[in-house]
ZAMARGU-4260 file (C-alpha; in steps of 0.2 Angstrom, whole numbers, plus 5000, padded with zeros to 4 digits):
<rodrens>
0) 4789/5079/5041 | 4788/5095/5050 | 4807/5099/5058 | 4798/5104/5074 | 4789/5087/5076
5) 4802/5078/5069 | 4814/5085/5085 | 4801/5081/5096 | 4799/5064/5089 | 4819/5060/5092
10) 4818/5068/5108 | 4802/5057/5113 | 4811/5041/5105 | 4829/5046/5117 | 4818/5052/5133
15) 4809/5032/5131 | 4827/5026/5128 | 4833/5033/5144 | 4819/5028/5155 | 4820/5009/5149
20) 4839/5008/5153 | 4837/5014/5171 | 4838/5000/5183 | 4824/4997/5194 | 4824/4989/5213
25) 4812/4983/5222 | 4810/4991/5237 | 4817/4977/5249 | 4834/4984/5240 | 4842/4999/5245
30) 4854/5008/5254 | 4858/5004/5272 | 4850/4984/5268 | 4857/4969/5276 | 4861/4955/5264
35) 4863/4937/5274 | 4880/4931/5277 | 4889/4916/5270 | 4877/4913/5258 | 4870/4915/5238
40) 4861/4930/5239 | 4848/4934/5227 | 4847/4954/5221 | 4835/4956/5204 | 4826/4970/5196
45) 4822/4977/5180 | 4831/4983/5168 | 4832/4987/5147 | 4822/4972/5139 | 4837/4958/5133
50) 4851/4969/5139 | 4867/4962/5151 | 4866/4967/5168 | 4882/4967/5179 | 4882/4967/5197
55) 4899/4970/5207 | 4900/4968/5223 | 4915/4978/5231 | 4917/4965/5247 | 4928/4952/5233
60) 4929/4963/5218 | 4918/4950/5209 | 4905/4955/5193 | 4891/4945/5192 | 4883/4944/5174
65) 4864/4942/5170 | 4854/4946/5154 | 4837/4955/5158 | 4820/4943/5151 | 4809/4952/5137
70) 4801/4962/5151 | 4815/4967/5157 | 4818/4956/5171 | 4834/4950/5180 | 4840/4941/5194
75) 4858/4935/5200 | 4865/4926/5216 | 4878/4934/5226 | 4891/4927/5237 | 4891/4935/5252
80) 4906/4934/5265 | 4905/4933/5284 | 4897/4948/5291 | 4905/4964/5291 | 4903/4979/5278
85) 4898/4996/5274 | 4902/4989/5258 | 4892/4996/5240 | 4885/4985/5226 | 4885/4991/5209
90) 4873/4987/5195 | 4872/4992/5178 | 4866/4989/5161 | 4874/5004/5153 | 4865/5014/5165
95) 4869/5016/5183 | 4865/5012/5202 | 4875/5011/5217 | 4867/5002/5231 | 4879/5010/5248
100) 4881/5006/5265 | 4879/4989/5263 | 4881/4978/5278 | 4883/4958/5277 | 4874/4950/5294
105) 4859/4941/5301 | 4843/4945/5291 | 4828/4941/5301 | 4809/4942/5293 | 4796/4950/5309
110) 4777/4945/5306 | 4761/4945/5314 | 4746/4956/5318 | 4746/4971/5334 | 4756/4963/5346
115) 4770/4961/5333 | 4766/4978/5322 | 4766/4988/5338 | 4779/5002/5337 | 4791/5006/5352
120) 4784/5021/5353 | 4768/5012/5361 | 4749/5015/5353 | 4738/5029/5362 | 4737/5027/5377
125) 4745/5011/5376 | 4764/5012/5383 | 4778/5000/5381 | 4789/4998/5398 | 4804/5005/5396
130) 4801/5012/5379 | 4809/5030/5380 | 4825/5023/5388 | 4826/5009/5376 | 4821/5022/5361
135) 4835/5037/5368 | 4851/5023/5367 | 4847/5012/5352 | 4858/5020/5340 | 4867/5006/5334
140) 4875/5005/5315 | 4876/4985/5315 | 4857/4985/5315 | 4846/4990/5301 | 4824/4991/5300
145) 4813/4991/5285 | 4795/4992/5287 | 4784/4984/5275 | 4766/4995/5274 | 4752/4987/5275
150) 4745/4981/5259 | 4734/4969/5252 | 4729/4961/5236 | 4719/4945/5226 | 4736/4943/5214
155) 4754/4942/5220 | 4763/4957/5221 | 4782/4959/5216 | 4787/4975/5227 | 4781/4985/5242
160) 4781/5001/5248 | 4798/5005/5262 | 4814/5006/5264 | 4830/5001/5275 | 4833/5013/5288
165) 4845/5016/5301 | 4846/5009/5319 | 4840/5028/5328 | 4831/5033/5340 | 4817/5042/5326
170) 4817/5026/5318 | 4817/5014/5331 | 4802/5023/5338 | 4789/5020/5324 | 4797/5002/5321
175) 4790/4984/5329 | 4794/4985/5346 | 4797/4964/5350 | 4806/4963/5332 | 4817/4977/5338
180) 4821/4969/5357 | 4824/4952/5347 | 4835/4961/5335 | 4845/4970/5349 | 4849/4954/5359
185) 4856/4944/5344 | 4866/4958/5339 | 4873/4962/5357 | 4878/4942/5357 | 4882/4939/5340
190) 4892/4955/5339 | 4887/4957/5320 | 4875/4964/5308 | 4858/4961/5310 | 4843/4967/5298
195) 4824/4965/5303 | 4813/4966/5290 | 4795/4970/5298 | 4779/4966/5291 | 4763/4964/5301
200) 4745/4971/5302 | 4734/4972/5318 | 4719/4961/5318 | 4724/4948/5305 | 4720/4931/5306
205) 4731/4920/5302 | 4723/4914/5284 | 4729/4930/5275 | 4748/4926/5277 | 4748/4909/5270
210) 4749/4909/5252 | 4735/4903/5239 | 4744/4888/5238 | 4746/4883/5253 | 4729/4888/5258
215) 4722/4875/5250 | 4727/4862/5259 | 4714/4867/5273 | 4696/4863/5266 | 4689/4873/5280
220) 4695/4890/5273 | 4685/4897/5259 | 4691/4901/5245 | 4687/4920/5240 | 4681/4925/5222
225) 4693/4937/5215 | 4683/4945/5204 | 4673/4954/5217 | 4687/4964/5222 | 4677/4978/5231
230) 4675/4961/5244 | 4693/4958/5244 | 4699/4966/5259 | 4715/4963/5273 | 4706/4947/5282
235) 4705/4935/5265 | 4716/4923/5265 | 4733/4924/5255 | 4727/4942/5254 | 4742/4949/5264
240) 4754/4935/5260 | 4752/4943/5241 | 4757/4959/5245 | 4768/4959/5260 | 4776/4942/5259
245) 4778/4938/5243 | 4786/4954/5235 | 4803/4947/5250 | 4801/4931/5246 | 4818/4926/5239
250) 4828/4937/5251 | 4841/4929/5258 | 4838/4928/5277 | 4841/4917/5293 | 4824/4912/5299
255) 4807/4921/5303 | 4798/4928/5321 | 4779/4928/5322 | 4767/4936/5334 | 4749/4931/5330
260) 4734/4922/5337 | 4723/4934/5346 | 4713/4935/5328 | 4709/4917/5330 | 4707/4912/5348
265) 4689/4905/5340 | 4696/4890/5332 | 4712/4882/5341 | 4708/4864/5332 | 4711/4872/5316
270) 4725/4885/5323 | 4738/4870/5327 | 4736/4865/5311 | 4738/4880/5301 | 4751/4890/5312
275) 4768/4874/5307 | 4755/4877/5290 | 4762/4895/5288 | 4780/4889/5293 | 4780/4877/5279
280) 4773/4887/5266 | 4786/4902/5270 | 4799/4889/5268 | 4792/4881/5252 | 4792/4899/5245
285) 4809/4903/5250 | 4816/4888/5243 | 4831/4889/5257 | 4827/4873/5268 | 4819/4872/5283
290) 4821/4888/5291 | 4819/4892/5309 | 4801/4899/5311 | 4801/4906/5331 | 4784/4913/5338
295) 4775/4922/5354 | 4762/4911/5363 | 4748/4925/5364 | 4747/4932/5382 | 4732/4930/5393
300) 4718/4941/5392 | 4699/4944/5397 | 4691/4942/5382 | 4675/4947/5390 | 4682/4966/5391
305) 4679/4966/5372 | 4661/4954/5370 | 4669/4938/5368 | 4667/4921/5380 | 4679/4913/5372
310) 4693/4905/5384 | 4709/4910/5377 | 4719/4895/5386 | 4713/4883/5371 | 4721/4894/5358
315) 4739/4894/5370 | 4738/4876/5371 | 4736/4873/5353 | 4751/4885/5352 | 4761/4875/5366
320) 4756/4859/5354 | 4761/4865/5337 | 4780/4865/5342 | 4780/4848/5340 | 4773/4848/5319
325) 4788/4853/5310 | 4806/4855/5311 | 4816/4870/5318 | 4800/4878/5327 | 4799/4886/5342
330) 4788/4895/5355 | 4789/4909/5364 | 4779/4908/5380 | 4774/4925/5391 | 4760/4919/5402
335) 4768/4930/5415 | 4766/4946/5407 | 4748/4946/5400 | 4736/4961/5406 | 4716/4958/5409
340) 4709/4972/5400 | 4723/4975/5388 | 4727/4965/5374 | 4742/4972/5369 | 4754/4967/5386
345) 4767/4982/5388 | 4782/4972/5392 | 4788/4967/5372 | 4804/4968/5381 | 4799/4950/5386
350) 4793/4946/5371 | 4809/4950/5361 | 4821/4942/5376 | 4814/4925/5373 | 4812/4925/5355
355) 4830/4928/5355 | 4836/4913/5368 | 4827/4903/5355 | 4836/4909/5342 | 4852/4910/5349
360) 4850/4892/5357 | 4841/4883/5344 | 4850/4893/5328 | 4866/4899/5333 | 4873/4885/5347
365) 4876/4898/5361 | 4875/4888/5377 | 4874/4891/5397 | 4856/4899/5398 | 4839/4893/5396
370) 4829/4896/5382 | 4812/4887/5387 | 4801/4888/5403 | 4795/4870/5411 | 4789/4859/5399
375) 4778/4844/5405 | 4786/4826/5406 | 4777/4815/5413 | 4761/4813/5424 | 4761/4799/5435
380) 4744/4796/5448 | 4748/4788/5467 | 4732/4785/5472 | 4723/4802/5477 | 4742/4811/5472
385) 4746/4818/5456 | 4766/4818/5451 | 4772/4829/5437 | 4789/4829/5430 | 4796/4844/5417
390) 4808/4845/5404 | 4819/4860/5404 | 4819/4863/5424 | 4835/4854/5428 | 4839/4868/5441
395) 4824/4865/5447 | 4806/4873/5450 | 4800/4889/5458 | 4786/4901/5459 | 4797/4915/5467
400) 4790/4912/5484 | 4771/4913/5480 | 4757/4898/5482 | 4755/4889/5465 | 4737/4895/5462
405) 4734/4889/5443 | 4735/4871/5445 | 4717/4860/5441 | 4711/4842/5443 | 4698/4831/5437
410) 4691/4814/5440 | 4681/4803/5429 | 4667/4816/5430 | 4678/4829/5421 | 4673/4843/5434
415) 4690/4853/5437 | 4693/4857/5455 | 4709/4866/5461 | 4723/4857/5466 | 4735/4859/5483
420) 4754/4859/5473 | 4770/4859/5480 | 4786/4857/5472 | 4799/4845/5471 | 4813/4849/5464
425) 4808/4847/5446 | 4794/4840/5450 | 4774/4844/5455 | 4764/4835/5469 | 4744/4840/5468
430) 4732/4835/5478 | 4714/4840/5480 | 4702/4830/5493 | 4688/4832/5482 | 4695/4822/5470
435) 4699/4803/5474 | 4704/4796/5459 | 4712/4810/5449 | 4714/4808/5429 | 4718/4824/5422
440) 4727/4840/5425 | 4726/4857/5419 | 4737/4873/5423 | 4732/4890/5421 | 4720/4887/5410
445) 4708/4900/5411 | 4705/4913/5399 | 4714/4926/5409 | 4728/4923/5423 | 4744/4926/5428
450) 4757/4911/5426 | 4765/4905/5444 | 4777/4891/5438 | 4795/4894/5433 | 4811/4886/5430
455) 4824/4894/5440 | 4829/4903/5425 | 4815/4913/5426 | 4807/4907/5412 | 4788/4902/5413
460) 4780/4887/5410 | 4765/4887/5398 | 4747/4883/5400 | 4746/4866/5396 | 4732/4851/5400
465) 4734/4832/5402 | 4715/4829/5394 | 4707/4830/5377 | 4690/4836/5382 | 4683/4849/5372
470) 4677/4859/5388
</rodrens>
């Protein structure tokens, strides 16, 4: 053989060598990340095809020891302390890789569509309250962001493209505004560590975040033909669960937040069902139990501004019914806040707030604040009154000094009239002259309004009706 090619031959053979021992990450890996505390986190990768690779963590001097799969693959549990850090992990199968400024804390997945992807920053001509304040102090080293770009795919996907960033201001400004007020609050109470791992797209539906099994479960969503992938775009279902769900799944996190709904104001019957749907198939991915899964009811809107005549209210109250489907759910509700000709309401201050007194409440036991607006009781009719009791007003009712405007009743006829209310102490009395004999009750259940009824807390109480009449 000629010396020259032989050289090159070696040098190709070494070169090859070299690449196959490097140890690869996946993207949800990487300096500034934050692992989940008290727990067996999972870390894997690739690395040189049958070849041991140890992990050592610096927080207990421990080595962990895997060996890589024929394709190179490898994945090992960690046992991570309670929060604190920087610390580094190390990883090495003869080549390697230093993973620094590690912290151990509260890791949070942040979905949805625009309400949840939008930035602090605000869209065009879109403001955020209080963004360039909020933006200006949120330098903060216990927090950490990473962004998952929007992607989409027929197959699942095992990595993204991002990457952990620090808690300033530049970040925080291109970074999900409600995931970034939730984050905030539970960090300022918590006083740990807290990653938010953001990934949402604008104008989804629902569908594409569930995965391909647990789509099938709803006979109503077709099934799209892969091999017409010039069809496959961001609004097929499991098409985003594939490539920005499923390359995290495994991660070890506390629980998820979810934003979404606008996309499928059409269909609220088929929305209760598939939003505890999407909790469930998150959790059965995971493998980690039943997680909390905490969501934003979507705020009111004028549908008409945009050609629709759909009334939003069905979708919030098959929203306000989901809670009920499966364990460790919970909903966020902001029908104060919504705004008639836009769709995206700029106070995600609000948003964020009250995902966090979920959280805090409902996950982490903190006490001596509320965490939910009024919830209905009971309905009791005296002849032409109507008495409502709530849940979660034990301070009582109040509607900051305005007239209750939203409330509704019908008789036998099903014609809905409005309703004189007044409140008593954590109770409604409604009354209308043109109905005698009332039967059902609806609040604020219009396609657009502005919510009147709080606990004292402050916290609203959601659109909600006592009937089952489809109109």
């Amino acid at each position: 053989m000629n010396p020259k090619l032989s050289g090159l031959l070696i040098l190709f053979l070494l070169i090859s060598l070299f690449v196959q021992a490097e140890i690869k990450l996946p993207s949800i890996f990487g300096d500034h990340m934050v692992l989940q505390q008290l727990t067996d986190a999972a870390i894997w990768g690739k690395a040189t095809a049958g070849k041991t690779v140890r992990v050592n963590t610096s927080w207990n001097k421990e080595s962990y020891l895997v060996q890589s799969d024929k394709q190179g693959n490898w994945k090992v549990k960690v046992k991570t302390p309670q929060a604190g850090g920087p610390y580094e992990i190390t990883i090495s199968d003869g080549s390697t890789l230093k993973l620094k400024d590690v912290l151990i804390g509260e890791v949070w997945i942040c979905s949805g569509q625009s309400n949840m992807a939008m930035p602090m920053k605000g869209y065009r001509n879109q403001p955020i309250i209080g963004s360039n304040e909020a933006i200006a102090t949120s330098a903060n080293p216990t927090i950490r962001l990473i962004t998952v770009e929007r992607d989409k795919s027929p197959e699942p996907k095992d990595d993204f493209t991002g990457e952990w960033k620090e808690c300033l201001p530049e970040n925080v400004a291109n970074f999900s505004a409600t995931a970034y007020f939730f984050g905030k609050m539970i960090q300022q109470v918590l006083g740990v560590p807290v990653g938010l791992i953001h990934s949402s797209w604008g104008g989804t539906n629902i569908e594409p975040w569930i995965s391909e099994e647990g789509i099938k479960k709803y006979d109503w969503v077709p099934v799209p033909d892969k091999k017409k992938e010039g069809e496959y775009y961001y609004k097929n279902p499991s098409a985003l669960f594939n490539a920005m769900i499923n390359p995290v799944v495994g991660y070890g996190l506390r629980g998820a937040i979810w934003y979404q709904g606008e996309a499928n104001c059409y269909e609220p019957e088929h929305y209760q069902k598939l939003m505890p749907g999407l909790a469930e198939d998150w959790r059965a991915k995971w493998g980690i139990g039943d997680f909390p899964f905490y969501y934003v009811q979507i705020a009111p809107f004028d549908y008409s501004t945009i050609g629709s005549h759909v009334n939003s209210a069905y979708l919030r109250d098959a929203q306000r019914k989901a809670v009920d489907a499966t364990v460790n759910f919970g909903m966020a509700c902001i029908l104060d806040v919504g705004e008639k000709t836009g769709i995206h309401p700029a106070n995600k201050k609000v948003a964020g707030d009250r995902l966090s007194y979920l959280a805090l409440a409902k996950t982490y036991g903190k006490s001596g604040f509320a965490w939910s607006g009024p919830i209905l009781k009971e309905m009791i009719v005296e002849g032409g009154l109507v008495k409502l009791t709530f849940d979660h007003a034990n301070n009582g009712l109040t509607s900051f000094g305005k007239e209750l405007e939203n409330f509704e009743v019908a008789g036998e006829n099903k014609q809905f009239v409005p309703a004189k209310a007044s409140i008593n102490g954590n109770g409604i009395t409604l009354f209308s002259p043109e109905v005698e004999n009332p039967v059902a009750v609806r609040y604020a259940f219009k396609d657009f309004v502005v919510g009147d009824l709080f606990n004292t807390e402050g916290l609203p109480a959601s659109s909600f009706r006592t009937d089952d009449w489809k109109k």
